[in-house]
Steps between C-alpha positions, in 0.01 A plus 500: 500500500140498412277190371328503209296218389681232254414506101609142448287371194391125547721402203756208599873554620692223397791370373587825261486738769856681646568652828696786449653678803615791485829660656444336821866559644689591780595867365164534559479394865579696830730714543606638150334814318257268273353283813133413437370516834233202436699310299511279830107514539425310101833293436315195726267516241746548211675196696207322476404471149895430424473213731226369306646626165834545469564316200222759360706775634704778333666771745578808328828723668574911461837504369613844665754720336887366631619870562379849478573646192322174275165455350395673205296845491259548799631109653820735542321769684327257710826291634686906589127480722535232635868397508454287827318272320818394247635171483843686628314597825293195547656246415431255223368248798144749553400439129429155581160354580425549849565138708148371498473471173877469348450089596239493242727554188554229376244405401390832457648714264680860537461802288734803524391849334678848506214672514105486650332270220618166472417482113833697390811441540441153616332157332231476730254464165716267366485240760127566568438383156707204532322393770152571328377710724181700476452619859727697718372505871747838687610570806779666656582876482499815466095493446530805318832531345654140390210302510274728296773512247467120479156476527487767234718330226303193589190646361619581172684216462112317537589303862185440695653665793408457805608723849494292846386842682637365836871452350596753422656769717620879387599819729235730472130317628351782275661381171455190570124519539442694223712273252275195634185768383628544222545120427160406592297786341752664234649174367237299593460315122892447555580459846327317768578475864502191766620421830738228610220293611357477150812446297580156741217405481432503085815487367524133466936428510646353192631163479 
């Protein structure tokens, strides 16, 4: 994992931002064919800001395929791939949040999805906009599959979105480094970056 310096503009974060965390859950742990290797190494962080935030907090969950055979088009393709990963072979137990964070919802809120962006096939726009929010601050994982896919429909959806670079975790260091370039310098007028340190210490808690 490689540092690059923050982008966080000096505008406020207050009581319209969202933490959304993506997919952070134990069929992504050790031990199964999706483990994120340093998924251990940011979720203090990720613990962190929910401890501070939770009732700011939205957790986002990949709804895997229940057998081989479902999903439509390529989805289809990619569950005969990776079969293991089923909720027939894992268990419906590993979509769940992993334990350091399930104790946070409630307050926070869950979002399930079927497939890598939370903004289809789930009403994760819907209750943004009931809660008025302007600001989405992500973490979680994969850097470069599900969370660009949120970060992504974000954007067009005109979020000030904003990455905390040190929470989120993916399994390939080189993908991951050269998503967080291309959120800095590619999206830069979209997208800016933080660490941990910087969200706690701005992002003033509602109520």
């Amino acid at each position: 994992m490689g540092d690059r310096p923050p982008t966080l503009r000096d505008d406020p974060l207050g009581p319209r931002c969202v933490h959304v965390c993506v997919d952070m859950q134990s069929m992504f742990g050790e031990g199964t064919d999706w483990a994120l290797p340093w998924m251990k190494r940011v979720l203090p962080n990720i613990v962190d800001i929910c401890e501070r935030h939770a009732g700011d907090t939205v957790f986002t969950r990949f709804i895997p395929a229940r057998r081989v055979g479902d999903g439509h088009g390529t989805w289809r393709r990619y569950y005969e791939r990776w079969a293991s990963m089923t909720i027939e072979r894992i268990g419906a137990d590993m979509i769940d949040l992993v334990p350091e964070l399930k104790r946070f919802a409630p307050p926070a809120e869950i979002v399930d999805k079927p497939v890598y962006s939370p903004w289809l096939g789930s009403d994760l726009h819907a209750r943004l906009r009931a809660r008025d929010a302007d600001t989405l601050i992500i973490t979680g994982g994969e850097t470069d599959v599900c969370v660009l896919s949120t970060v992504l429909g974000a954007v067009d959806l005109g979020y000030r979105t904003i990455i905390v670079q040190d929470a989120l975790c993916s399994s390939s260091d080189e993908q991951h480094d050269a998503l967080l370039d291309l959120y800095s310098n590619r999206y830069g007028q979209h997208i800016e970056t933080a660490t941990t340190g910087e969200i706690l210490e701005r992002w003033v808690p509602s109520g």
